[in-house]
C-alpha positions as CSV (number, residue, x, y, z in Angstrom):
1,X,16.9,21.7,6.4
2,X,15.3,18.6,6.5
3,X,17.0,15.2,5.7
4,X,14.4,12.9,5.4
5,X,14.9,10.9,2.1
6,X,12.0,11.8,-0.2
7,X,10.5,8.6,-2.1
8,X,7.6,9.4,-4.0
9,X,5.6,13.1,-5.3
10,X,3.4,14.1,-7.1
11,X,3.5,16.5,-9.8
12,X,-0.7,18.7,-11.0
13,X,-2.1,14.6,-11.0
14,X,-5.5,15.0,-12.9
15,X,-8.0,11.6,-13.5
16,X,-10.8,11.7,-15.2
17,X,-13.1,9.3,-16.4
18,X,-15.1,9.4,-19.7
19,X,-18.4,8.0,-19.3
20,X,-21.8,8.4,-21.8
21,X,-22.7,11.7,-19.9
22,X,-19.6,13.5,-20.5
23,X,-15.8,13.5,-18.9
24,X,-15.8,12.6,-14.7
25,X,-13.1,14.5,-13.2
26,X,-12.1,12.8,-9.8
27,X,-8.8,14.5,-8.4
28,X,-8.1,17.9,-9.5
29,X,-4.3,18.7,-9.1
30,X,-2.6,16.7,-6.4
31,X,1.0,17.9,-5.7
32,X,2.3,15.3,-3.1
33,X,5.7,14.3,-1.1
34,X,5.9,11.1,0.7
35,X,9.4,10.3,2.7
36,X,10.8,6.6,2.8
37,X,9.8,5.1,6.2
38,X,6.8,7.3,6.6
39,X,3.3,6.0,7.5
40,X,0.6,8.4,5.3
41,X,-2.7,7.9,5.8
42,X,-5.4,9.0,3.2
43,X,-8.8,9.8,4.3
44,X,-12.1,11.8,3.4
45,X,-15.5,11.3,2.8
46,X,-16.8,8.5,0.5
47,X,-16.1,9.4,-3.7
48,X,-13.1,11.8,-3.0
49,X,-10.8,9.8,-4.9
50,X,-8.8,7.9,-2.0
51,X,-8.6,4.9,-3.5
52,X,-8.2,6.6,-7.3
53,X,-5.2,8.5,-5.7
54,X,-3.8,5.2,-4.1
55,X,-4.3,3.3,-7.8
56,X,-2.2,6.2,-9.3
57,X,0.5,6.2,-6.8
58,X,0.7,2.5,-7.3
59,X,1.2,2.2,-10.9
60,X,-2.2,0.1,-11.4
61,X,-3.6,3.1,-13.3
62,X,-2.9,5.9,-15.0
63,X,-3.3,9.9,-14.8
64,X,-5.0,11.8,-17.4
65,X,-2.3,15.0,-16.4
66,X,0.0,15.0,-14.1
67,X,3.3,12.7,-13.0
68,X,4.1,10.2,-10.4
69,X,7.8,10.0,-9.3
70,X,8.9,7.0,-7.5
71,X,12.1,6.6,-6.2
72,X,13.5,9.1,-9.0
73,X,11.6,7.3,-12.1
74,X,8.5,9.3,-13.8
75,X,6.1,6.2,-14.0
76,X,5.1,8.0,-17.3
77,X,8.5,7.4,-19.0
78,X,7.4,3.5,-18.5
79,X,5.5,1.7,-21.1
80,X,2.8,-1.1,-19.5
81,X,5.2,-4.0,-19.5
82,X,8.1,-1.9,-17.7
83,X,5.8,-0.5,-15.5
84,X,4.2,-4.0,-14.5
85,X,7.5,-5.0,-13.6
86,X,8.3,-2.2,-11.9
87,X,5.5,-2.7,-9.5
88,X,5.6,-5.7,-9.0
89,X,9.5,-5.3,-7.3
90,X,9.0,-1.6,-6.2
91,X,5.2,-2.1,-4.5
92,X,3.4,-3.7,-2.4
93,X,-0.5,-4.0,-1.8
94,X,-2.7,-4.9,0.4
95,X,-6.9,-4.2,-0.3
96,X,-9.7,-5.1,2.0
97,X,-10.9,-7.9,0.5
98,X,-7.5,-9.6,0.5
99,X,-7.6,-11.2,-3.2
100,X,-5.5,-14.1,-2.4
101,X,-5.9,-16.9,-4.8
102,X,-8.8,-19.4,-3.3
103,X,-7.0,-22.6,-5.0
104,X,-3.2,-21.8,-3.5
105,X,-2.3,-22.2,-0.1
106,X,-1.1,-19.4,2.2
107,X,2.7,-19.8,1.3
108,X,2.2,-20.7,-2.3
109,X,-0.2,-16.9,-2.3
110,X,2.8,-15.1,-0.5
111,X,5.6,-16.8,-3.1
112,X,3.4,-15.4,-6.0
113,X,5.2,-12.0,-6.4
114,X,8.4,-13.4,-6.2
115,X,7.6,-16.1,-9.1
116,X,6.0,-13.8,-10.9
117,X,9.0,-11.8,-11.1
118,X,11.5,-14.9,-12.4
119,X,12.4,-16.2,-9.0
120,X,12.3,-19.9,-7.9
121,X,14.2,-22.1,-5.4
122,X,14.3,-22.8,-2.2
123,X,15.2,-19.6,-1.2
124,X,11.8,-17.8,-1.7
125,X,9.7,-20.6,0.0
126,X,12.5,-20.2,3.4
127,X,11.9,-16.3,2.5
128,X,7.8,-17.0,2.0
129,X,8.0,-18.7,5.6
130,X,9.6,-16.2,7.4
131,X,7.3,-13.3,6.6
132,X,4.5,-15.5,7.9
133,X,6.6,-16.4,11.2
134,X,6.4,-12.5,11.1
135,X,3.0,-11.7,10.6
136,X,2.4,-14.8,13.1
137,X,0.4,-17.0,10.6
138,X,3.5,-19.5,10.4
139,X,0.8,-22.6,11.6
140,X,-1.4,-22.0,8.5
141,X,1.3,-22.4,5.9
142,X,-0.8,-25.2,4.1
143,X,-4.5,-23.6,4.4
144,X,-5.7,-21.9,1.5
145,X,-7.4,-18.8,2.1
146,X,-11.2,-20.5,2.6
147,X,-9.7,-22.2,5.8
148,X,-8.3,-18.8,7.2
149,X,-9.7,-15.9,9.6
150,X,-10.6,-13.0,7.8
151,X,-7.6,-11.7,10.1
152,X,-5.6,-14.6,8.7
153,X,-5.9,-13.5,5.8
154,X,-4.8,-10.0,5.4
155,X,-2.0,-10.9,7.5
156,X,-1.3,-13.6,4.4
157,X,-2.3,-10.4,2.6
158,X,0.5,-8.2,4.4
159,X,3.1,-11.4,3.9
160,X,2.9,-11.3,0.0
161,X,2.8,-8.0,0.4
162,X,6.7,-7.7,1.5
163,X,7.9,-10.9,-0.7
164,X,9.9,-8.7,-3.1
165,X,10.8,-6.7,0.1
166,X,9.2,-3.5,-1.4
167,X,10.3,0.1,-0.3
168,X,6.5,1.2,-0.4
169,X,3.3,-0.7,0.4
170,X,0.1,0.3,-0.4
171,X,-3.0,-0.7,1.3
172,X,-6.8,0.6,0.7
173,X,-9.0,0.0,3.3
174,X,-6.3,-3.2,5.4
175,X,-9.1,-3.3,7.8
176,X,-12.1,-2.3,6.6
177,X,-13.6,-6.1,6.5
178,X,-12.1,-7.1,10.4
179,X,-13.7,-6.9,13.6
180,X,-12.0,-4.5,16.2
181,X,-9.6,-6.5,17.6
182,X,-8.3,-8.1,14.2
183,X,-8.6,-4.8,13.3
184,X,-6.2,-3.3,16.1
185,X,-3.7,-6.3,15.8
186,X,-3.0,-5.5,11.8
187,X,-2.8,-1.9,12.8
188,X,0.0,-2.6,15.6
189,X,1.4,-5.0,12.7
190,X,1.7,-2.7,10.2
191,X,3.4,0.0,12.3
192,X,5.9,-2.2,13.5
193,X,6.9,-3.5,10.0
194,X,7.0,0.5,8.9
195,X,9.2,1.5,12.2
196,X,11.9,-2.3,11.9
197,X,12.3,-1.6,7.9
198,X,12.2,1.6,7.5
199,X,9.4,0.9,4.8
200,X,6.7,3.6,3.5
201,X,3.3,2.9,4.2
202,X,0.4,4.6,2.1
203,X,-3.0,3.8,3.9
204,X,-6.5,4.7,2.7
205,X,-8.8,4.2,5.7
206,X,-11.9,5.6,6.9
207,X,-10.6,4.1,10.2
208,X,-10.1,6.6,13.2
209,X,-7.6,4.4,15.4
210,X,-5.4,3.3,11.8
211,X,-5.3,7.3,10.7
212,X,-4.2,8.1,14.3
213,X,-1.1,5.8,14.4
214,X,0.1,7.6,11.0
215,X,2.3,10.2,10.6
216,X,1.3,12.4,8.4
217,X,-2.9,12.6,7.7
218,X,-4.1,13.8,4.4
219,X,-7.8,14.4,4.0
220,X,-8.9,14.8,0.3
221,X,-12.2,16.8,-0.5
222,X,-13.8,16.8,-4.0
223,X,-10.6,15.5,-5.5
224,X,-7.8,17.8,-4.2
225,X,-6.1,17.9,-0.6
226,X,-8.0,19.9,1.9
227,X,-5.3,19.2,4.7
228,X,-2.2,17.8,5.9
229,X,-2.0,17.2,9.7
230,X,1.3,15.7,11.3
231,X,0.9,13.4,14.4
232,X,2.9,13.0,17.2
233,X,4.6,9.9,15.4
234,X,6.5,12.3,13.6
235,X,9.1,12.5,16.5
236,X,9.7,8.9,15.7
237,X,10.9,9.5,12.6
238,X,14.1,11.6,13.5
239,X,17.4,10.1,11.7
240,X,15.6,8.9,9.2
């Protein structure tokens, strides 16, 4: 019997969307079960619902049926203030285009989780600074984003990301806007900080390399899961 720690399922998860022509449905019954410390990626053609899928898992939407479980609590059961703050310490995200804020500088965009949620001090900028020491951006503390790499900048992306030190992280599409070797070094960055931390990583990617690195591949096809393949990374996993 397996001991692996399970940290988020799905339960029948239905969207639809209701437009002038009549109701869209985009994923049709997902039943799901992602372990802590996993990397999952999600792939599939364009307009299967990957990134719908990876809204509903991270609380920035809602399901029309269905139930997300994360870490034990039904998101359903919160109402939208409780469930703001409850991503906001419980998730991370990262999306291709980054969305740091243009007027902050790279450590005040990686603090903004933190302060968001109450904090203040000196302890979250010496915390701030050490996830970019980590993601190795630690010389562009004071650049705001328009003065950073597009590489620089998802790494700042990754950073804020972990600030609340989050037991998933989300990210749709980490590399879809970086050339192939900024490309290769957030891939080797995010499996490192999945394999040290023991942290779950959910990843939509149409990216060959990034999908091959995960440990468990799920392929959606007109909005339910066609397949689940497990990689070799799996072995890695033991004791977890």
């Amino acid at each position: 019997m397996s001991t692996r720690k399970i940290i988020l399922t799905t339960k029948a998860l239905c969207k639809s969307y209701v437009t002038e022509g009549g109701e869209i449905p985009v994923l049709k019954g997902i039943d799901l079960t992602v372990y802590a410390g996993e990397i999952v990626a999600i792939v599939g053609a364009s307009g299967v619902g990957k990134s719908t899928l990876l809204h509903l898992l991270g609380a920035l939407d809602r399901p029309s049926r269905g139930e997300v479980i994360v870490g034990g609590t039904p998101l359903s059961k919160l109402n939208d203030r409780a469930l703001a703050e409850f991503r906001n310490r419980h998730l991370g995200f990262v999306f291709q285009f980054h969305h740091l804020l243009p007027e902050f500088t790279a450590l005040e965009n990686v603090m903004m989780p933190a302060m968001i949620a109450g904090g203040n001090g000196p302890a979250l900028r010496e915390r701030a600074v050490a996830l970019l020491q980590e993601v190795n951006v630690q010389h562009r503390l004071t650049h705001r984003p328009g003065q950073l790499s597009g590489g620089e900048q998802q790494r700042v992306a990754v950073a804020r990301a972990l600030m609340n030190d989050p037991p998933i992280v989300l990210a749709d599409e980490p590399s879809g806007n970086l050339d192939h070797v900024a490309s290769e070094n957030l891939h080797q960055l995010l499996w490192q900080l999945s394999r040290r931390d023991r942290r779950t990583f959910l990843i939509v990617t149409h990216n060959l390399e990034l999908a091959q690195r995960a440990d468990r591949v799920i392929e959606l096809f007109d909005g339910r899961i066609k397949s689940i393949h497990e990689s070799q990374n799996r072995h890695a996993m033991s004791g977890l």
